[in-house]
N, C-alpha and C positions, 0 to 999 in steps of 0.2 A: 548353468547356461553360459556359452562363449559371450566374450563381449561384445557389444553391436559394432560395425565398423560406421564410421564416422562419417556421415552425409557430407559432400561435398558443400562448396559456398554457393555454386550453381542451384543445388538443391536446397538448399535453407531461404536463401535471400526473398523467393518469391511469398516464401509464406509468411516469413519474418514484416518484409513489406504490407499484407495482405492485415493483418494485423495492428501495423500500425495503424493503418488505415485507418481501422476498427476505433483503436484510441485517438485517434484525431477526431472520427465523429462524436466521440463520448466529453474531449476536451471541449467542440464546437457548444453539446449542449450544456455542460458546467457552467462555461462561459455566458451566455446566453440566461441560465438562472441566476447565474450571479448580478450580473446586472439588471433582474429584477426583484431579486431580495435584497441584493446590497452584504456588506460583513457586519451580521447582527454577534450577542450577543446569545449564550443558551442557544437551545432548540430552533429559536425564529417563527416561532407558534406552530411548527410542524408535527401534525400525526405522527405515531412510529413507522406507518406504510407508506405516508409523502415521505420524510427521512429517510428511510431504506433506500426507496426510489434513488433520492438523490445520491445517495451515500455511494450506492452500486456503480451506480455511471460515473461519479469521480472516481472509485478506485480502480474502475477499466481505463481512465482516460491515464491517471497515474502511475499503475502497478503493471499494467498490458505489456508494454515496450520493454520492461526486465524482464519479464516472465516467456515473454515470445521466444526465445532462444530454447528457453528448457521446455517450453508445449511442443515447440518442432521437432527437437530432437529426439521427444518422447514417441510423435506420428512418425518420422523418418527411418527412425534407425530399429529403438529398443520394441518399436508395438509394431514393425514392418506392414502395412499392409497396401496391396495392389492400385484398386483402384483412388483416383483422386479424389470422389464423392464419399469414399470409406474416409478417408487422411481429414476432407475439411468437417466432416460429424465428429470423428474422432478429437479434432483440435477444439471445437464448437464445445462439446461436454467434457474437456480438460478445463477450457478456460469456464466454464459454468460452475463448474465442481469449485473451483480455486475462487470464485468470488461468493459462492456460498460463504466460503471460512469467514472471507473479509464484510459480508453481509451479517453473521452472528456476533465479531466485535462491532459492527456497526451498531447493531441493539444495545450494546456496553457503552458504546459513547455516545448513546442517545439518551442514558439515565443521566453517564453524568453532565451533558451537556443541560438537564431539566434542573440539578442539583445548580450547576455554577451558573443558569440563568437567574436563578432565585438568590442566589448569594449579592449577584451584583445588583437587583434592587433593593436586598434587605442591605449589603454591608458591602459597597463599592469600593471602601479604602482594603478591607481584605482580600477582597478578590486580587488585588495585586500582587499581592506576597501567593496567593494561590497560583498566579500566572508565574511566579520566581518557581514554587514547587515544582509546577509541570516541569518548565527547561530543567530542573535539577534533577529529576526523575529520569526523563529522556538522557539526559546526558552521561550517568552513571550508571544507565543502562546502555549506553554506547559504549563503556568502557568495562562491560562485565563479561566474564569468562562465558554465562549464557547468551549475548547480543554474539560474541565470534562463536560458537557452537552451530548456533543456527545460521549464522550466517554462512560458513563455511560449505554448511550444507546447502544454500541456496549459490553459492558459487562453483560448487562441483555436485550437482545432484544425479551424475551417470548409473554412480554405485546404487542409490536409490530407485533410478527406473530400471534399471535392472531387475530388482527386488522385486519393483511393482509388475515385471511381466509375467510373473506368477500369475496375479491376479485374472479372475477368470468371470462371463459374465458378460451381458449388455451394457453393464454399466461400469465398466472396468472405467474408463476413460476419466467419467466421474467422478469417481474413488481415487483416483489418482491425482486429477486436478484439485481436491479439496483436501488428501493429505498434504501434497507440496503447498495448497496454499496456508494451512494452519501453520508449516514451517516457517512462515512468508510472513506471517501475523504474527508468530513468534521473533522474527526475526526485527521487524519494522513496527511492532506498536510504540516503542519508545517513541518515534518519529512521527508516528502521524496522530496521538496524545497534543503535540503543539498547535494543533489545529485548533485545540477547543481554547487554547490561550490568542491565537492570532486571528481567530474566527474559522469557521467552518467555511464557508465560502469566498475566503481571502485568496484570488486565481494568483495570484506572484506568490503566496506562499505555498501553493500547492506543487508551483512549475519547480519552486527552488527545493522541496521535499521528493519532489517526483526524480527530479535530477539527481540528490542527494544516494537512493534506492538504487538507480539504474547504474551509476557510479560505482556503487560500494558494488554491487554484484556483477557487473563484465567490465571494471577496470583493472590490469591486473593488481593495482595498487591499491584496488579495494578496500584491503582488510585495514591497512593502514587510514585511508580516507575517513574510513570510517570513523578511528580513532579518533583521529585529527577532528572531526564533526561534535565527537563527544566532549572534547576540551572545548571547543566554540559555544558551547551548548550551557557550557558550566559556568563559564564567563557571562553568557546574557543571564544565565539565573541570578548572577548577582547585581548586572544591570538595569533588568526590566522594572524594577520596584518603583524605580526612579526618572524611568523612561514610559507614562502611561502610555504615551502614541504606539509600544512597539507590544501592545496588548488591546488591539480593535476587538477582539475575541472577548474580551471581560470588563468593557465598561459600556455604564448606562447609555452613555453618549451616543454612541455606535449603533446602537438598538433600531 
């Protein structure tokens, strides 16, 4: 297959826009629960399907605004099609697909958010050195050969939807938005793991993780940013021990 020619900014901007949109409604309602749960500790007595819930509409208000460039370009160019009601279903079950991925570790960091609510009422002075783990975990996964792998691939993924216009089917669109998003969760679990240390619904630590994602993937200095985040990352692991305040995510207090 030749390669797609390049949608104009005339052409991107509106959908890119349309999108945001989208995450700004998703940031309105995050914002909105957070200030009625507050940044608890663990789970926050939440079912796995309230959790989900929530989980979902932070990582659209989060992860949307990086992603919108590669869903457009995937309707615009590589998946060409006519009319505008085809382009906004087709963008609709790209972005569906892609929060499935980020919906399935969402059930991963709902175990272990059950496990590290119970530690910090059984054993509140560990769970600190637990909160140093996480940043040391995040951070040496900010600097391993598999964090630029995939990341790479979320900074140029043409060669990949290319790939994907093989793919054949009603639910192509789907299938597409849910491989690129597992790249996407491969790429950013190191980062969004500090959630369950700062709390899960801490809105400044979401804004500066959200920004952290969109940076590393359409700035071209990205790959470097990135770096530069995983040294920042390594240094709080050795400071947090010592700093409870910069751990709302893992003490009783909080709760």
């Amino acid at each position: 297959m030749n390669a797609p020619s390049a949608p104009s900014l005339s052409q991107l901007l509106p959908w890119w826009a349309g999108l945001c949109v989208v995450a700004a409604v998703a940031w309105a309602a995050t914002i909105a629960w957070s200030g009625q749960m507050g940044v608890g500790a663990g789970a926050m007595g939440l079912s796995l399907l309230a959790f989900l819930v929530v989980w979902i509409v932070m990582m659209a208000a989060m992860m949307i605004p990086s992603v919108a460039p590669t869903a457009v370009v995937w309707i615009r160019s590589v998946a060409a099609r006519g009319a505008a009601r085809e382009r906004v279903l087709g963008i609709v079950l790209f972005v569906a697909g892609y929060l499935v991925a980020w919906a399935a570790f969402g059930v991963a960091v709902y175990v272990v958010l059950l496990g590290t609510g119970r530690l910090v009422r059984l054993a509140p002075h560990e769970a600190l050195w637990l909160g140093a783990a996480i940043f040391l975990v995040a951070g040496i996964y900010q600097l391993s050969p598999l964090k630029e792998v995939c990341l790479h691939r979320c900074r140029t993924p043409v060669g990949a939807l290319i790939h994907y216009a093989s793919y054949r089917g009603v639910t192509r669109d789907l299938r597409v938005g849910l491989h690129h998003g597992l790249f996407c969760v491969a790429c950013c679990w190191g980062l969004m793991i500090v959630l369950v240390a700062v709390g899960v619904m801490n809105v400044p630590a979401m804004i500066g993780l959200a920004g952290v994602v969109l940076l590393e993937k359409v700035w071209r200095h990205g790959a470097l940013f990135s770096r530069a985040v995983g040294v920042g990352l390594l240094a709080l692991a050795v400071l947090v021990p010592f700093v409870p305040a910069l751990l709302p995510g893992l003490q009783a207090s909080s709760m």
